[in-house]
C-alpha distance (Angstrom), angle and dihedral (degrees) to the residues before:
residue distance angle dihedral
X1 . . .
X2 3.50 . .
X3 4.23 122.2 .
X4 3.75 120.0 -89.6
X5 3.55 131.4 161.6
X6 3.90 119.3 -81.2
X7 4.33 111.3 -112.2
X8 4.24 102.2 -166.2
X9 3.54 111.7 -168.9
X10 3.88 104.9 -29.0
X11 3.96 106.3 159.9
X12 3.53 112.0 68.3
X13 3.96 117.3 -122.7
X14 3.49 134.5 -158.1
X15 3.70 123.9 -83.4
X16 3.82 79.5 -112.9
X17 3.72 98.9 59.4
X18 3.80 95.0 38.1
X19 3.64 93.4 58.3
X20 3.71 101.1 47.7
X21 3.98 115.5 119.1
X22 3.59 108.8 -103.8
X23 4.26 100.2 -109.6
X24 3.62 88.2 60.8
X25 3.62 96.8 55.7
X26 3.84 117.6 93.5
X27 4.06 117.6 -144.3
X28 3.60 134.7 -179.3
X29 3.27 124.1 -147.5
X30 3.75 124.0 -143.9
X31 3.34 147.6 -156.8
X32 3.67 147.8 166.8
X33 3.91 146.4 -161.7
X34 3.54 115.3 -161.9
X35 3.41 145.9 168.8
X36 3.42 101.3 -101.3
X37 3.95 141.3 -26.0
X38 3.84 99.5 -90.7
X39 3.40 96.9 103.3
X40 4.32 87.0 -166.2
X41 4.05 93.5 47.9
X42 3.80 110.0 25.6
X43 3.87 123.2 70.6
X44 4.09 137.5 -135.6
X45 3.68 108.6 -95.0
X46 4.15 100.8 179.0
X47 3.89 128.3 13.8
X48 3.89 116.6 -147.6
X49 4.06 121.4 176.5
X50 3.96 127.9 176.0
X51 4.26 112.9 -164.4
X52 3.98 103.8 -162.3
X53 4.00 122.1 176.3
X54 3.87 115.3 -179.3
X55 3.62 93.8 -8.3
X56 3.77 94.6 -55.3
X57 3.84 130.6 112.3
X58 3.56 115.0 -115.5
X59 3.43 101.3 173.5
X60 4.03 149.0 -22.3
X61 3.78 133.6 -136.4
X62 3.56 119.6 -161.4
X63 3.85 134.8 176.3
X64 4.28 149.9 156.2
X65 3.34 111.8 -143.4
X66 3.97 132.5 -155.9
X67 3.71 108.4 -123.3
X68 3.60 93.4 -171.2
X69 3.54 89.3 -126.2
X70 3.26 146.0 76.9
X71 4.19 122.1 -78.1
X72 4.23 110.3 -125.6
X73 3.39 104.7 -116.2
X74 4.08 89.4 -122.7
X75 3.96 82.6 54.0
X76 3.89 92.1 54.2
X77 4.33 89.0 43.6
X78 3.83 83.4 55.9
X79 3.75 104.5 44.1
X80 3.90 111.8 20.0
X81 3.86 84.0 -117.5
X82 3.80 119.7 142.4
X83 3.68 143.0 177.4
X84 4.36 87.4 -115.8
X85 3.58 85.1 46.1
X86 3.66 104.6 61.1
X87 3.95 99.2 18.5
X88 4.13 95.6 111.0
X89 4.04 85.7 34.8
X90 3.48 107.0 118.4
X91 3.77 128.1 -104.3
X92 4.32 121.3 -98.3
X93 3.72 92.6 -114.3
X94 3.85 82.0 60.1
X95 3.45 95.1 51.6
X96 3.15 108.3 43.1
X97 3.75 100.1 74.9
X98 3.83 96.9 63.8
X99 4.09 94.3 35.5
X100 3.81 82.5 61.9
X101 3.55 90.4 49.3
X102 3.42 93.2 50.3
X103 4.48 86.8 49.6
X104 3.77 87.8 55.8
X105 3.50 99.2 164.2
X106 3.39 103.5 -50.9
X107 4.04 126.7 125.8
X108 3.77 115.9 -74.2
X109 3.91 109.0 -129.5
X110 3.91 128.7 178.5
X111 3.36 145.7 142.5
X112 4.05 107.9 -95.8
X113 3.52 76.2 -6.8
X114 4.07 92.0 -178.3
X115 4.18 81.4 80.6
X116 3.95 94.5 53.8
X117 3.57 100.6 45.1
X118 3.93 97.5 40.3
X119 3.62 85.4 59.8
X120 3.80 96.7 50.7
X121 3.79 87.8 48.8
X122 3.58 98.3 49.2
X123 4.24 86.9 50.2
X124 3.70 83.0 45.3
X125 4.38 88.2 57.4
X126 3.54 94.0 44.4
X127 3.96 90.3 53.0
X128 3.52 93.8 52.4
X129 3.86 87.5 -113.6
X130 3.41 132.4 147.8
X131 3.30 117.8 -97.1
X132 3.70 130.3 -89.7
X133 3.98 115.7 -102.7
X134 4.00 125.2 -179.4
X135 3.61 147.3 125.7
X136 3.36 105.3 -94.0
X137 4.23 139.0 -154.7
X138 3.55 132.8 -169.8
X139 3.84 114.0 -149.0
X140 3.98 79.0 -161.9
X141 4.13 99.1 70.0
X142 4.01 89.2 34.8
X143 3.64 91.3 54.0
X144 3.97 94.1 44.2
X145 3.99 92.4 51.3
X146 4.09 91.6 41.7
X147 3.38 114.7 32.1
X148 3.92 105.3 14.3
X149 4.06 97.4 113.5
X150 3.85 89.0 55.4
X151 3.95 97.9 44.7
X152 3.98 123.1 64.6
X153 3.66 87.1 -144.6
X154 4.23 134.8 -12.6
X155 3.43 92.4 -116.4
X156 3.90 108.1 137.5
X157 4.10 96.9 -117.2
X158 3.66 89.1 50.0
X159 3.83 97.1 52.0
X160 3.76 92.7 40.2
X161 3.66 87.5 58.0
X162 3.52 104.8 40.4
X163 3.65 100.9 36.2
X164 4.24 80.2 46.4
X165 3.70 89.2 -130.8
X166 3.86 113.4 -168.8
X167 3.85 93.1 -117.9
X168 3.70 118.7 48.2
X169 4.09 117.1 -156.3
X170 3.78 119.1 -114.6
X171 4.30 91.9 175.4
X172 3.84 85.6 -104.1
X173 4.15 101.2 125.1
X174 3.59 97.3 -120.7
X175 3.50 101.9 37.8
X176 3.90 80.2 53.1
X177 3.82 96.8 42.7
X178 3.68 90.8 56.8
X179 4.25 96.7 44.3
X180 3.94 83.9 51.2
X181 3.89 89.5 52.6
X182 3.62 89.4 46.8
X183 3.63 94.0 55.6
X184 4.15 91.6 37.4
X185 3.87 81.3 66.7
X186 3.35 93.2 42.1
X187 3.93 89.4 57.6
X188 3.42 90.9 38.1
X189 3.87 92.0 67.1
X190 3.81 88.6 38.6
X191 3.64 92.9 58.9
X192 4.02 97.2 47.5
X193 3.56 83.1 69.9
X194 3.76 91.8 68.4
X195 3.97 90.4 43.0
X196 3.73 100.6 -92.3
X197 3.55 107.9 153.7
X198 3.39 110.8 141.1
X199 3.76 139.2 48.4
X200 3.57 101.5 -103.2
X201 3.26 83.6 50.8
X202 3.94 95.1 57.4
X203 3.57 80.8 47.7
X204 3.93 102.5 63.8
X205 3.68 90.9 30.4
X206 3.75 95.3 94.4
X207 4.30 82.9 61.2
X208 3.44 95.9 41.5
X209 3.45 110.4 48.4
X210 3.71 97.3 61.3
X211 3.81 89.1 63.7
X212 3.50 120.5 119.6
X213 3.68 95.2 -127.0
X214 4.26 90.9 34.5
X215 3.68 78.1 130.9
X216 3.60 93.2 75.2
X217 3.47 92.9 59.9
X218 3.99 86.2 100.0
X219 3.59 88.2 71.9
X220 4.22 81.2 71.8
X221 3.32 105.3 53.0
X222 4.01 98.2 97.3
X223 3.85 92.8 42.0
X224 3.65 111.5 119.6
X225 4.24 126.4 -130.1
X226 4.10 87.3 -118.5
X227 3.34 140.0 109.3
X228 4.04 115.1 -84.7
X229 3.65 154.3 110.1
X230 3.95 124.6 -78.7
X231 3.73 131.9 -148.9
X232 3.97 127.0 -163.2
X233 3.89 106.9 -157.4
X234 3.42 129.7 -171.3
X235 3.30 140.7 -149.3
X236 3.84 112.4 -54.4
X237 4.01 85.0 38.8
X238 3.83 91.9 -89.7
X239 3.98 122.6 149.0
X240 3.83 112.6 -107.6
X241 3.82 92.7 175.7
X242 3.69 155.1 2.1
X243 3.40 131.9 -135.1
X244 3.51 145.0 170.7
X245 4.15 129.0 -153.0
X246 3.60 146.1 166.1
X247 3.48 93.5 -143.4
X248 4.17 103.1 25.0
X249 3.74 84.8 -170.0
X250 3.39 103.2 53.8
X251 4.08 91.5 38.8
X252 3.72 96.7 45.6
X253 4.13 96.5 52.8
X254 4.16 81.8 46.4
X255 4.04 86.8 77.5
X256 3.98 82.2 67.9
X257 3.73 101.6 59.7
X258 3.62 125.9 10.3
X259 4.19 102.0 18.2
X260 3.53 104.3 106.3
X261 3.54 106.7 163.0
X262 4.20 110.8 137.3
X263 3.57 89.6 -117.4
X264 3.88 106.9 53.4
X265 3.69 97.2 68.6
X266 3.91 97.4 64.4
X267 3.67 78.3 38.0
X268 3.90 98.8 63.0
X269 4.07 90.4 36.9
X270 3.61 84.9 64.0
X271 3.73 98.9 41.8
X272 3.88 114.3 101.6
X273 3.91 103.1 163.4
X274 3.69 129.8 25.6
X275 4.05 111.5 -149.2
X276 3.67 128.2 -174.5
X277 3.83 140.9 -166.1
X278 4.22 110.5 -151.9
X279 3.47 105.8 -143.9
X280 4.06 131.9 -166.7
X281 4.17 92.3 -116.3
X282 3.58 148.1 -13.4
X283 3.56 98.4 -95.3
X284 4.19 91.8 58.2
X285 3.94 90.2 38.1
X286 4.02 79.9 53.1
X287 4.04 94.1 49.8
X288 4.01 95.0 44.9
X289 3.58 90.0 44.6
X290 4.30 87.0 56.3
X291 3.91 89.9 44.6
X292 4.21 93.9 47.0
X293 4.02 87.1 48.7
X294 3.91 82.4 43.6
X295 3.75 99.1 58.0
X296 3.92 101.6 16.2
X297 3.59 97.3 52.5
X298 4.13 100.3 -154.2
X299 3.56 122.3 -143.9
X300 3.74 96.3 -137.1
X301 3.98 99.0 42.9
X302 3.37 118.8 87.0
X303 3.74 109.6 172.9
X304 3.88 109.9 67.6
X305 4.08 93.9 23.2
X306 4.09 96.8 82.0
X307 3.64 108.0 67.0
X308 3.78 88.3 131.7
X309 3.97 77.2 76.0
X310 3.70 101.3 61.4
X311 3.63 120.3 90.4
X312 3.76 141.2 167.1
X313 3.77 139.3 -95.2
X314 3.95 99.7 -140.6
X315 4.27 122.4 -177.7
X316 3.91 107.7 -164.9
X317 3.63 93.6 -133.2
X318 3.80 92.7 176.2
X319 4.04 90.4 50.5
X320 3.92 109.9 110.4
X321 3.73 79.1 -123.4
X322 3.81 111.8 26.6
X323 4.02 120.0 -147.5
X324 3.68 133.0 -179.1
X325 4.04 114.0 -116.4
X326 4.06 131.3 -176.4
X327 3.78 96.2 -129.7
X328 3.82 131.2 178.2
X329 3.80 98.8 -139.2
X330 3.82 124.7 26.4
X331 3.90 110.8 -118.0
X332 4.13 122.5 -136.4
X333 3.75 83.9 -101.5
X334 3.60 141.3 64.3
X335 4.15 131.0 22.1
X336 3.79 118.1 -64.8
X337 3.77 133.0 -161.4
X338 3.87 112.2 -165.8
X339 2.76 156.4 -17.6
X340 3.94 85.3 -131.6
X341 3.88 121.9 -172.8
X342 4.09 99.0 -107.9
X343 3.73 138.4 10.7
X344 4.18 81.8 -117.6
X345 3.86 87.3 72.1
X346 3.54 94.1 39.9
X347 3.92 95.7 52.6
X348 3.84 89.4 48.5
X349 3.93 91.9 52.0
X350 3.27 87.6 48.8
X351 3.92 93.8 50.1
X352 3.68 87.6 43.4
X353 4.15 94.3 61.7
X354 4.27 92.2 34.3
X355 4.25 82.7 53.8
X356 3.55 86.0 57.2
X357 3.86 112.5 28.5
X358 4.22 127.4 41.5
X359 3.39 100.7 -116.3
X360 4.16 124.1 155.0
X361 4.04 110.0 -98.8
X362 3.60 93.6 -167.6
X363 3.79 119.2 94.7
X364 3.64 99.7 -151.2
X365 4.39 110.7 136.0
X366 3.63 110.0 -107.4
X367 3.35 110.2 -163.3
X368 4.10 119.8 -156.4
X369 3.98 86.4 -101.6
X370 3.58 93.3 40.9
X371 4.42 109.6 133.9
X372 3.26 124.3 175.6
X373 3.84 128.9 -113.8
X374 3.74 117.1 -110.0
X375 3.81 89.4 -112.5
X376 3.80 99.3 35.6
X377 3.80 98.4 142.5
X378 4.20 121.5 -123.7
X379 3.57 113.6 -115.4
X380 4.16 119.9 -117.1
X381 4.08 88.0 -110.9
X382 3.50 86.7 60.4
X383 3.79 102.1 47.5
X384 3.47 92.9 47.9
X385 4.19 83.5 55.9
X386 4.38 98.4 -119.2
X387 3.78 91.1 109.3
X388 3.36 150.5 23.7
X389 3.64 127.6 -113.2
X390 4.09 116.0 -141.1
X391 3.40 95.1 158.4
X392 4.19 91.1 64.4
X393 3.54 88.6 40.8
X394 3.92 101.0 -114.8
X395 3.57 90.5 118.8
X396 3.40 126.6 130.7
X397 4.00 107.3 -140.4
X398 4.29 99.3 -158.9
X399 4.37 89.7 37.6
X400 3.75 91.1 50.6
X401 4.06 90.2 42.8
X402 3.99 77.4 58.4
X403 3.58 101.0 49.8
X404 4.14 89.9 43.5
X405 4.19 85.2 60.0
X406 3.72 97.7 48.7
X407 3.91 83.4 47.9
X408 3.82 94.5 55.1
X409 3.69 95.6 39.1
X410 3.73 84.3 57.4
X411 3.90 96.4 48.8
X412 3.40 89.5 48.4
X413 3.70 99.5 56.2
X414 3.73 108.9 -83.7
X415 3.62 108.7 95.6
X416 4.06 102.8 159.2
X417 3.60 101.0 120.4
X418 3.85 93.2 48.1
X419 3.63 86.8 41.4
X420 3.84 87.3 60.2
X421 4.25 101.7 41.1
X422 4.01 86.6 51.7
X423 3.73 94.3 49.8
X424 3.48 96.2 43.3
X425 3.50 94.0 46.8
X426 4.14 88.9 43.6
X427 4.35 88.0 45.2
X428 4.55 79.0 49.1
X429 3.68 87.4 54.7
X430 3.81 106.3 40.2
X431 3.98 85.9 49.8
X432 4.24 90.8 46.6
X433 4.21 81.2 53.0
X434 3.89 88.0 -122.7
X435 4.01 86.7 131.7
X436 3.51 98.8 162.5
X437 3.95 94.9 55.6
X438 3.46 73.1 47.7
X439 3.32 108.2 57.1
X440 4.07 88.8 39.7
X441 3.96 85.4 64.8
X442 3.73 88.2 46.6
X443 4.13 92.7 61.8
X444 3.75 87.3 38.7
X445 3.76 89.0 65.8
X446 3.77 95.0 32.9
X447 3.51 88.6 60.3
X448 3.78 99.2 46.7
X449 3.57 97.6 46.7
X450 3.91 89.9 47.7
X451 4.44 90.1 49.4
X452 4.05 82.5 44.7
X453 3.81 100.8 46.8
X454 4.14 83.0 48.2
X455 3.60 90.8 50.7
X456 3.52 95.0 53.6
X457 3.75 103.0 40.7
X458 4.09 86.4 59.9
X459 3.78 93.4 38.9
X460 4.29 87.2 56.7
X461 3.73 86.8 44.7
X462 3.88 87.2 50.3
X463 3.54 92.1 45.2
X464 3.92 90.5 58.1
X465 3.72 94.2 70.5
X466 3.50 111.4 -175.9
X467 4.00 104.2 11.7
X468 4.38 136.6 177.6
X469 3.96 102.0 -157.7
X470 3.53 111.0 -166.0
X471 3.91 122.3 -166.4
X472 4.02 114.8 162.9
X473 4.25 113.4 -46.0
X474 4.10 87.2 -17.4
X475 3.78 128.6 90.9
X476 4.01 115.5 -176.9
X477 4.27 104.8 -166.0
X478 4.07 102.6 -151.3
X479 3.96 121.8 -160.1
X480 3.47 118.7 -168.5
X481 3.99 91.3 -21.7
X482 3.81 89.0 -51.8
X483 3.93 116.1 114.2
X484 3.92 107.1 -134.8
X485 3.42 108.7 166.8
X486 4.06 137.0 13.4
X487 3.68 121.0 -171.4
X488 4.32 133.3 -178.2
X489 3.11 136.5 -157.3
X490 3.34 115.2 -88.0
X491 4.01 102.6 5.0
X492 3.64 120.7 97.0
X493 4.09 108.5 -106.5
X494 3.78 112.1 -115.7
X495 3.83 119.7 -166.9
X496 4.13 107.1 -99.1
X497 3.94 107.0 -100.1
X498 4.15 100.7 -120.6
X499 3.48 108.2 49.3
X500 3.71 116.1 -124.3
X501 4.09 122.6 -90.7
X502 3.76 116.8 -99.7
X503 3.73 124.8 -69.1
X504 4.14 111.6 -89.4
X505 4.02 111.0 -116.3
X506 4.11 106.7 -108.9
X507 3.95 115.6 -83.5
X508 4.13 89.2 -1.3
X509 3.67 124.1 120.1
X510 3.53 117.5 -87.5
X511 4.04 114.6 -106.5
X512 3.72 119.3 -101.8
X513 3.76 88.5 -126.4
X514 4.35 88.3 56.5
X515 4.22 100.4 42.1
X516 3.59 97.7 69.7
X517 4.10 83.6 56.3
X518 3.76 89.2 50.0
X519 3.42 105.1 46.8
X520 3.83 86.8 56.9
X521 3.19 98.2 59.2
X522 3.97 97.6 33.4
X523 3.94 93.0 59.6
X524 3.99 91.9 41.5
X525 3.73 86.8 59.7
X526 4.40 86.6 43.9
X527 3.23 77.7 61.5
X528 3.92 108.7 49.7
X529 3.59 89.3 30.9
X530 4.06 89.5 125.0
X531 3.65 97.8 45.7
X532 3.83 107.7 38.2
X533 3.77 136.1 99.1
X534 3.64 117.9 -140.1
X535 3.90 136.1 -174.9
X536 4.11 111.0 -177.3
X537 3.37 137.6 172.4
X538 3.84 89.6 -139.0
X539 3.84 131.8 14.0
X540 3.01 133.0 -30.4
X541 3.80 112.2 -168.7
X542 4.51 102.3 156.9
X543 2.89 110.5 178.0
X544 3.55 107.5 57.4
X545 3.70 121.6 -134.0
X546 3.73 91.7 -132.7
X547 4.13 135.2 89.8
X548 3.43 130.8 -148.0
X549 3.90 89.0 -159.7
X550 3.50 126.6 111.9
X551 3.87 111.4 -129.9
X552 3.66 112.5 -120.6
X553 3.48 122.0 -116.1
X554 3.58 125.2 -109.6
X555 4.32 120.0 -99.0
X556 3.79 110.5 -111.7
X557 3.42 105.1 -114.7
X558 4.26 98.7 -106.1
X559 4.29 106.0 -102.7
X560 3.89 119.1 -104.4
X561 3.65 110.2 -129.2
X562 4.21 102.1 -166.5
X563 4.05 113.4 -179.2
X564 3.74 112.2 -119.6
X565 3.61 117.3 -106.7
């Protein structure tokens, strides 16, 4: 059979059909004789199809076809195949109605399988058939990642002869269908010894194999195709890394083929044992996975394992004259917004709201009896009119009351008349061509709405109290915007294996240990807010009334260039 490019798995299957053990699935093997290898120009001269189930035949398909042209000579050398021979054959479009019969919907296999089914589809066009849809495998790539260091080359002969396959291929299509079903079994058993059981897993095999560590792959074999959290451990038992997955199988075995972040290499040399925690849903596999990270501390993750890093936005309401401060832990007084992920975020908040409000930038202590010297100077901010200046007593008392409000109305998750100054003042800039100033203001108020969108989705979580969140056959019960307890219908509850963190002191911050937990399940119910059913001790107001967009600015109206009179 001529050379054609290798297809592995291209039509996307159910979760169903991808997780069903390997000696249920049915495949048909395929393969062609043709008249040449142009796949657009040359035409199918013989049909051959093998349908196997659990290593047995269960039936064969076998055809000539009349090309309705003639053979090559070199064509008819190589397969016996003459113009006499297939003259009263009947035509493709003729064929093809019982060949896909015979395909059903079993799994397409071939060898260099990319050539067979290309010239089915093609047939299929020219018909004015639909066209041809399947998961596909390539005996080709299996071979190469299984048996390549015992095999010259992958071509079929070879294989069939040095694997000593039963059938032996003579480029006649059935003869060659059944020596590549010979060898699929033979790489069938191969495979099972690296823990391919399944058909997705035949399906990344071709991927994973070739990895370095493919030998680990063992370490997979007893992971189930549910929803989860993983943990690579090395050698003295200790956690690596954390993961999450709605199918733990499927995501684990990943790491072996198409993972190629610089970090997961050393990772999987270290890994010894692979152990896993089977979870009701994605959304509680997602919440364990953020309290392991929490309290484990893996080497290898990096998002979840620097809560040292958060910090607070605090406004000293109760200050004679209030300033906003970046602070590592919130105090018993004044309004907070956080914790946020990095002081980086917090200073640009905090830029953000001094862009668009007067407020002092110095961080000299006022006390309520504080007056200023005669010759106290007045600080840059406030000679370049973007703050006011208490501290040189220029100050006006009732406009800097003003400008403390709009400040806490903002860090408490109404941010409309900042929202307005910056955009103005970014719209003033884009139209004076100063883009970059521009642009500055732009991730100013990108950031803030982002830190005050996150604010509020925990605060309405928080405000829920006690809450039963219902989406389809799953019902998550949230206290105090921790999840401690999930039920479905029709599986008996079990208690959730990590115990949730500890309960948040009324009206404080949250921790920076409990947020990330929070924000999980805050934006998963942003997101079902439409279809759930909720019961709550408090409020429940999902969605939010806040966006983290940044409105777009108006088009300049194009200039009107008129010609003088």
């Amino acid at each position: 059979m001529p050379v054609g490019s290798a297809v592995q798995g291209e039509w996307q299957r159910s979760f169903d059909d991808l997780g069903r053990p390997l000696h249920d699935v049915t495949f048909c093997v395929i393969d062609l004789e043709t008249t040449g290898g142009n796949r657009t120009e040359d035409m199918i001269t013989e049909v051959g199809a093998v349908k196997v189930r659990g290593g047995e035949c269960i039936g064969t398909f076998q055809t000539l076809v009349n090309p309705g042209r003639a053979i090559p000579p070199k064509i008819t050398i190589l397969t016996g195949l003459s113009d006499a021979l297939v003259q009263s054959a009947p035509r493709i479009e003729a064929v093809l109605p019982s060949l896909l019969e015979f395909i059903g919907d079993a799994v397409i296999v071939g060898h260099n399988v990319g050539f067979d089914v290309a010239f089915i589809r093609n047939a299929l066009e020219r018909s004015g058939r639909p066209r041809l849809e399947a998961t596909i495998v390539d005996t080709v790539a299996l071979a190469r990642r299984l048996v390549r260091d015992e095999v010259p080359n992958c071509r079929l002969g070879t294989l069939a002869s040095r694997l000593r396959l039963d059938h032996q291929p003579s480029h006649r299509a059935l003869d060659d269908a059944l020596a590549t079903t010979d060898l699929l079994h033979v790489l069938i058993e191969r495979a099972s010894g690296l823990g391919v059981l399944g058909l997705d897993d035949l399906l990344a095999l071709a991927k994973l194999a070739g990895h370095p560590q493919a030998g680990k792959l063992k370490m997979t074999a007893d992971l189930p195709r549910s929803p989860g959290v993983y943990m690579f451990c090395g050698h003295q038992g200790q956690v690596l890394y954390v993961g999450k997955a709605s199918n733990l199988r499927q995501r684990v075995r990943s790491y072996f083929g198409s993972e190629d972040r610089r970090k997961v290499g050393p990772m999987l040399r270290e890994t010894q044992t692979v152990r896993h925690l089977e979870l009701p849903d994605p959304l509680t596999a997602e919440v364990i996975e953020q309290r392991l990270i929490a309290r484990l501390l893996p080497r290898y993750n990096r998002r979840g394992t620097r809560a040292n890093g958060y910090c607070y936005i605090r406004l000293d309401v109760d200050a004679p004259w209030p300033r906003l401060a970046v602070v590592k832990q919130p105090s018993a007084k004044g309004i907070h917004l956080g914790p946020l992920p990095s002081r980086t975020m917090a200073h640009l908040v905090v830029e953000a709201i001094q862009s668009a409000v007067p407020l002092r930038r110095c961080s000299e202590r006022l006390g309520r009896n504080y007056v200023a010297t005669l010759d106290a100077p007045v600080c840059s901010a406030a000679q370049l009119g973007v703050a006011q200046c208490p501290c040189s007593g220029t100050a006006d008392v009732a406009a800097y009351a003003d400008a403390v409000e709009v400040a806490r109305r903002t860090l408490t998750g109404d941010p409309a008349i900042v929202v307005d100054r910056l955009h103005e003042r970014m719209a003033r800039l884009a139209a004076q061509q100063r883009f970059e100033e521009a642009a500055s203001m732009r991730d100013r108020l990108s950031t803030l709405l982002g830190a005050i969108k996150r604010h509020r989705l925990v605060e309405t979580l928080r405000a829920a109290e006690r809450a039963e969140v219902t989406v389809g056959d799953s019902t998550w019960i949230v206290e105090h915007a921790r999840l401690v307890d999930v039920t479905r219908v029709g599986i008996a509850g079990r208690s959730l294996p990590v115990a949730p963190p500890d309960e948040p002191a009324p009206g404080a911050p949250l921790a920076s240990d409990t947020v990330d937990e929070a924000l999980v399940l805050a934006r998963f119910f942003e997101r079902r807010a439409g279809g759930a059913s909720v019961v709550c001790t408090g409020d429940w107001d999902f969605p939010v009334a806040v966006s983290d967009r940044v409105p777009h600015l108006p088009r300049a109206a194009p200039e009107v260039h008129r010609q003088a009179s």
